[in-house]
C-alpha positions as CSV (number, residue, x, y, z in Angstrom):
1,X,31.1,22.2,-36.5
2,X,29.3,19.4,-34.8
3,X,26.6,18.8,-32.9
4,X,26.0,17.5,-29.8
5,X,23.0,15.4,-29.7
6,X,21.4,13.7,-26.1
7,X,19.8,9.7,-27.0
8,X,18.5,7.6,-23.9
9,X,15.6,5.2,-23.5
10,X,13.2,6.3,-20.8
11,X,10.5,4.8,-19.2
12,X,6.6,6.8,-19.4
13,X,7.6,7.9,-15.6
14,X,10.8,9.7,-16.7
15,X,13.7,6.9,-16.0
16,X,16.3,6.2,-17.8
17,X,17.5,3.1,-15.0
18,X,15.9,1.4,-12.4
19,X,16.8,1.7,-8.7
20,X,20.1,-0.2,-8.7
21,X,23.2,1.4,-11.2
22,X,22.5,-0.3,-14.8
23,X,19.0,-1.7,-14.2
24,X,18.1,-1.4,-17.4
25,X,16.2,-4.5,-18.0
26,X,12.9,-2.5,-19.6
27,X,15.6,-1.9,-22.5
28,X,14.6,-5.5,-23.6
29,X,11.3,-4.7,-23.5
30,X,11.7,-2.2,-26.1
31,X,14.4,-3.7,-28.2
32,X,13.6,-5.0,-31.3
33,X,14.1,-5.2,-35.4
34,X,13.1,-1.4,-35.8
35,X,15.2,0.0,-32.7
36,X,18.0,-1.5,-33.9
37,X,18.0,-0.3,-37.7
38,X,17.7,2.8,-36.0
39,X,20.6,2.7,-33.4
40,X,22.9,1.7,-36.3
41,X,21.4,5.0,-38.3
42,X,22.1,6.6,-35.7
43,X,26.0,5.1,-35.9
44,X,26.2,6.7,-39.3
45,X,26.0,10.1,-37.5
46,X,28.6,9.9,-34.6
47,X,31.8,11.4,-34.4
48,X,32.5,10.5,-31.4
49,X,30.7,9.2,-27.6
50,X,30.8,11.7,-24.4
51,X,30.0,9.9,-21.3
52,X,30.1,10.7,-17.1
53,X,32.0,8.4,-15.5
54,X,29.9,5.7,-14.4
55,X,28.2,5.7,-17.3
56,X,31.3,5.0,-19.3
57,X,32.4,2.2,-16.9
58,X,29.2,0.6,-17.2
59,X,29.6,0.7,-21.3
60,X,33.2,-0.4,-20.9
61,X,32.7,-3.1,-19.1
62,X,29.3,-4.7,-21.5
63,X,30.6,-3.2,-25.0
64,X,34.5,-4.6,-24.6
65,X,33.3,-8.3,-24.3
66,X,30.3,-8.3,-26.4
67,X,30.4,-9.3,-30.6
68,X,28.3,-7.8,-32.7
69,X,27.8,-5.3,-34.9
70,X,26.8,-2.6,-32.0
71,X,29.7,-3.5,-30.6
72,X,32.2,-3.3,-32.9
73,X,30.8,0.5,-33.5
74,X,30.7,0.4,-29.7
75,X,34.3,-0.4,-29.8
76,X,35.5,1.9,-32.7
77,X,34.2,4.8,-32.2
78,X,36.1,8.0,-30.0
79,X,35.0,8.3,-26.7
80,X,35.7,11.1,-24.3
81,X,34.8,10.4,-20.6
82,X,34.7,13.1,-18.4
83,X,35.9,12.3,-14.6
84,X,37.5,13.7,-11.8
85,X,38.4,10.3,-10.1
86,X,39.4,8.2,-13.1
87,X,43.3,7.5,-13.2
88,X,42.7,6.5,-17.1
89,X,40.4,5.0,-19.6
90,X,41.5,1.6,-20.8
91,X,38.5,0.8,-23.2
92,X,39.5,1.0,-26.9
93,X,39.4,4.8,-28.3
94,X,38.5,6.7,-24.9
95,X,40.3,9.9,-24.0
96,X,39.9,10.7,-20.2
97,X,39.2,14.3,-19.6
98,X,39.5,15.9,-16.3
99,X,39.0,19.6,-17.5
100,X,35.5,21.6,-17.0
101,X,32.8,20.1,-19.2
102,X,31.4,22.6,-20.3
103,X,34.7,24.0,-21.7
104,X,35.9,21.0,-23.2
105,X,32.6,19.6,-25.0
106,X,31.8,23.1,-26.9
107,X,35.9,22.8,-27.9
108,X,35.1,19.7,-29.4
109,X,31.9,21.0,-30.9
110,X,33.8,23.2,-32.8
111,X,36.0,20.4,-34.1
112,X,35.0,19.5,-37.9
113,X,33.0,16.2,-38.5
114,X,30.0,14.2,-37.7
115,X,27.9,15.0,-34.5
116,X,28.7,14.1,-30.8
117,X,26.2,11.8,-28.9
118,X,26.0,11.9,-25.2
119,X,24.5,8.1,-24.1
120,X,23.2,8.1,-20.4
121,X,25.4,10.0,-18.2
122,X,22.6,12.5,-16.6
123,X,24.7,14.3,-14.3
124,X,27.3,15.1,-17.2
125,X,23.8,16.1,-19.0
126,X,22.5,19.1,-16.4
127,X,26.5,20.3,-17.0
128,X,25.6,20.3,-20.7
129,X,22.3,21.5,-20.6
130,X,23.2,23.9,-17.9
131,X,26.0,25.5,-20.6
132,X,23.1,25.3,-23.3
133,X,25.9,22.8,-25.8
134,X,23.0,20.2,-26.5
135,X,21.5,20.8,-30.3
136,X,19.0,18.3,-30.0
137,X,17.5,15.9,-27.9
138,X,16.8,12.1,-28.8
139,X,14.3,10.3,-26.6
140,X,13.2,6.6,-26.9
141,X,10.2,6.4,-24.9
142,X,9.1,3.2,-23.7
143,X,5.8,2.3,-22.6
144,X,6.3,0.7,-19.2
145,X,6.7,2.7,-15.5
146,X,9.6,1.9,-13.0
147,X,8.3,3.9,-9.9
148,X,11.7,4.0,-8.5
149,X,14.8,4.7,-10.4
150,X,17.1,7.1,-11.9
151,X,15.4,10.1,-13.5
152,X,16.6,11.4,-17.2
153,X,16.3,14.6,-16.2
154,X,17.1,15.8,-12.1
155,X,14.5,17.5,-10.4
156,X,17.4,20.0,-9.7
157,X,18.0,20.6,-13.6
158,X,18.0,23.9,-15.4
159,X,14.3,24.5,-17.1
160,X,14.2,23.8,-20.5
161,X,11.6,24.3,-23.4
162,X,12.2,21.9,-26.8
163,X,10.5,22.1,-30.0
164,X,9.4,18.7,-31.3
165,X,11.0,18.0,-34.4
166,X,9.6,14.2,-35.3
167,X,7.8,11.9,-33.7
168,X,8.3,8.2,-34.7
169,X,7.6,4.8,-33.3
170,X,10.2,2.3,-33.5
171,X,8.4,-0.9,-33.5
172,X,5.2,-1.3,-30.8
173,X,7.4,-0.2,-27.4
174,X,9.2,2.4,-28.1
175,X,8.4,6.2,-29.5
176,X,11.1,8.1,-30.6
177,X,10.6,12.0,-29.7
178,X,13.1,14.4,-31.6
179,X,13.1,17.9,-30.2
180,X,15.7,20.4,-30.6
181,X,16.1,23.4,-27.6
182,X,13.1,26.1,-28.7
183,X,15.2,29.1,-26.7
184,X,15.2,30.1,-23.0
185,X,12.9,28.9,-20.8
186,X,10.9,31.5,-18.7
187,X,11.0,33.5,-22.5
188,X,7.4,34.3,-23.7
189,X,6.2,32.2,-26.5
C-alpha cells in the first residue's frame, strides 16, 4: 500500500503562488545545493505524481522542454492528472482521469509500490484532505511574504490537526516541516 504524501513550497504568509497562475519566482529564492539533494531524495520515494489540472499543464509545459536531472525524473515518472475539461494528457507517462478523486486516488493507494506525491494542485488537495487519503504532509517553508497570491490551504478547507514529525532546514531559505495527520480535528487532545 502506498502512501500519499502532499510537498509544496510556501511562503511565511501561507502561499504556495503569487497573484498571477505560476508566479513562483520566491522558488529561486529558496533554491539551492541542499533543496535540491533533497528533491531528488524525495525522487527515490515516488511511485507516481497526482496533479489538478492546471497544475499539471503548468508542469507539462516547463518539465517537457527542460534537461536535467529533475527533469528527466520529471519526465519518467507516472502521472495521473485529474480533470473534468482535459480531452487527454500528452506529456510523457500521464494518465488523464476523469472519475471522482477521492475514489480513484485511495484505489491507487492501495496499489503496491512506492508512495504517491501530490505537487501543487490545492484544489485537488481540499478533495484529498476532505476524504482524509493524505498520510503526510511535506512543507518547504520559505522565509519571504507574498501579500497576495494563491493560498496552500483555502480558507474554505476542511480543519485539520498534524503532528510534526521533523523539522529540517534545507540550506538558509527554506525549512522543511514534516507532519503526518494527528486524527480529527474538533477531537480533544
Amino acid at each position: 500500500m502506498s502512501k500519499l504524501i502532499m510537498w509544496n513550497l510556501i511562503t511565511l504568509d501561507g502561499m504556495f503562488e503569487g497573484p498571477q497562475p505560476w508566479d513562483l519566482d520566491f522558488h529561486e529564492y529558496a533554491w539551492g545545493d541542499e533543496l535540491k539533494k533533497f528533491s531528488l531524495e524525495q525522487a527515490a520515494e515516488v511511485e507516481g505524481l497526482i496533479f489538478g489540472r492546471r497544475t499539471y499543464e503548468g508542469m507539462a509545459a516547463h518539465w517537457s522542454t527542460t534537461k536535467g536531472e529533475t527533469a528527466d525524473f520529471m519526465n519518467a515518472v507516472p502521472k495521473y492528472v485529474f480533470s473534468r475539461t482535459l480531452d487527454r494528457a500528452d506529456w510523457a507517462n500521464s494518465t488523464l482521469v476523469k472519475e471522482d478523486a477521492g475514489n480513484a486516488v485511495a484505489q491507487l493507494k492501495e496499489q503496491p509500490g512506492k508512495d504517491l506525491f501530490v505537487f501543487g494542485s490545492a484544489d485537488l488537495s481540499a478533495t484529498l484532505i476532505r476524504h482524509g487519503l493524505f498520510d503526510e504532509f511535506r512543507i518547504g517553508l520559505v522565509p519571504v511574504t507574498l501579500g497576495k497570491g494563491s493560498p496552500l490551504f483555502k480558507p474554505d478547507s476542511e480543519p485539520l490537526r498534524l503532528q510534526l514529525v521533523q523539522s529540517r532546514p534545507l540550506g538558509q531559505r527554506c525549512l522543511l516541516l514534516r507532519y503526518q495527520p494527528a486524527g480529527v480535528a474538533g477531537a480533544a487532545g
